[in-house]
C-alpha positions in Angstrom: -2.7 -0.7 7.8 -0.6 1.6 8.8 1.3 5.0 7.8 4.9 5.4 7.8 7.2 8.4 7.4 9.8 7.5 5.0 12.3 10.2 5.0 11.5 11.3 8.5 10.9 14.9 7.6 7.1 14.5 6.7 7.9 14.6 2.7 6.7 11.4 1.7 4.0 9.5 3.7 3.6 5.4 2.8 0.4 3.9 3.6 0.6 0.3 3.6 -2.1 -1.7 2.7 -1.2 -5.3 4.2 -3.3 -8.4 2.7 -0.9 -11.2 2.4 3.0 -12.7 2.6 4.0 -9.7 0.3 3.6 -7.6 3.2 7.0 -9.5 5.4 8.7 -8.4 2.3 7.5 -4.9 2.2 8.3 -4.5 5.8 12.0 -5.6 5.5 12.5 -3.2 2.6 10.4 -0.4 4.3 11.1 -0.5 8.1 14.4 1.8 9.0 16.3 0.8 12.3 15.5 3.2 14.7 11.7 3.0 13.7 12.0 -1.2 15.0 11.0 -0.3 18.4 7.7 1.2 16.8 7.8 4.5 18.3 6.0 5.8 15.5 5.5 3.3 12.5 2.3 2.6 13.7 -0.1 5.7 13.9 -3.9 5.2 12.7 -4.3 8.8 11.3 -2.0 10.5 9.3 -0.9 13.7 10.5 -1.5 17.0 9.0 0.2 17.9 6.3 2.3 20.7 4.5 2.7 22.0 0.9 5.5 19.6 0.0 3.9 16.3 1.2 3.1 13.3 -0.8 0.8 10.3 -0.6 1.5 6.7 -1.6 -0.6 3.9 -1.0 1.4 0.8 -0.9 -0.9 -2.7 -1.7 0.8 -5.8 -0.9 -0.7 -9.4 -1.4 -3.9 -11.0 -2.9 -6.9 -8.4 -3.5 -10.6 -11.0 -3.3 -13.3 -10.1 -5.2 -14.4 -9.6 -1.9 -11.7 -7.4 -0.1 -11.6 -5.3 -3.5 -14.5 -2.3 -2.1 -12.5 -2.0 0.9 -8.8 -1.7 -0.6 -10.8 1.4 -3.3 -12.5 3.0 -0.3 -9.3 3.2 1.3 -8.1 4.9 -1.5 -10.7 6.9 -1.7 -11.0 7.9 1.7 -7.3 9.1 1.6 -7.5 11.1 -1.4 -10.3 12.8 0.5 -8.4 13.4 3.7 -5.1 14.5 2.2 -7.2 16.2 -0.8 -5.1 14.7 -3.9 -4.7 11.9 -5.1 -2.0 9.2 -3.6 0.3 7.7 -5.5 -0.6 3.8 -5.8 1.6 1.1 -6.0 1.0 -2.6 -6.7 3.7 -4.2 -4.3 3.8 -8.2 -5.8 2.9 -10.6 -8.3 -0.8 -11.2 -6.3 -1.7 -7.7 -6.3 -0.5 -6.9 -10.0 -2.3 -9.8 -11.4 -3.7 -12.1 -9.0 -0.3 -14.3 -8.5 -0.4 -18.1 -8.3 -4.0 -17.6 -7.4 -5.0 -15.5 -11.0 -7.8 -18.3 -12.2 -9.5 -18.8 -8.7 -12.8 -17.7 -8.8 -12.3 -15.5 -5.7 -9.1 -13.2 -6.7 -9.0 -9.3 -8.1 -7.3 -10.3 -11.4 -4.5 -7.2 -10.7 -5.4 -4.0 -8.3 -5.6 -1.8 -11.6 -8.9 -3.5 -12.2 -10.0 -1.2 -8.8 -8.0 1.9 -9.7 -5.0 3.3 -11.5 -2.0 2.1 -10.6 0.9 4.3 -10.8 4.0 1.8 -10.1 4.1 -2.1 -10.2 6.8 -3.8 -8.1 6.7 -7.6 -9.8 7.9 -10.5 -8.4 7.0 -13.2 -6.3 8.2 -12.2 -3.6 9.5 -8.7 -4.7 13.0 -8.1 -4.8 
């Protein structure tokens, strides 16, 4: 998990909630040049922020039956610190509806069974 600046100027901060092989593809579409050398792609807390700041919560790969609590308190937990509520976004055909993996008896069937989802990126793997 991790939170990334994606413009640079503090306007749009990505959480990314990494599960499974959805997250390599993520991180080639997500990760700019001069932030390879991880100077500061990989902060635990995300800094304070202003008026014109925005949240999204980025899940990529297979949510378990198991994992789910987790992936909604993180949600949770960072609507509370930013005080509204991120934008979510199901990053891959596992986390949108279970994948190749939809009829085990172990898999979320789709994150939008945990929360709202605002944006689903299909695909296996996304393009």
């Amino acid at each position: 998990m991790r939170w990334v600046d994606w413009y640079s100027d503090g306007s749009l901060w990505v959480l990314d909630v990494a599960l499974a092989c959805c997250t390599l593809e993520f991180d080639a579409a997500a990760t700019r040049p001069e932030l390879v050398d991880g100077r500061d792609i990989a902060m635990r807390d995300l800094p304070a922020l202003d008026d014109r700041s925005q949240v999204a919560v980025v899940i990529s790969g297979t949510v378990t039956d198991r994992l789910a609590p987790a992936v909604a308190a993180i949600v949770d937990g960072c609507e509370q610190q930013v005080g509204q509520r991120p934008a979510v976004v199901s990053f891959g055909a596992c986390a949108s509806s279970g994948g190749p993996y939809w009829d085990s008896y172990a898999v979320t069937k789709g994150v939008d069974q945990l929360l709202p989802v605002d944006v689903y990126v299909p695909g296996c793997p996304p393009h």
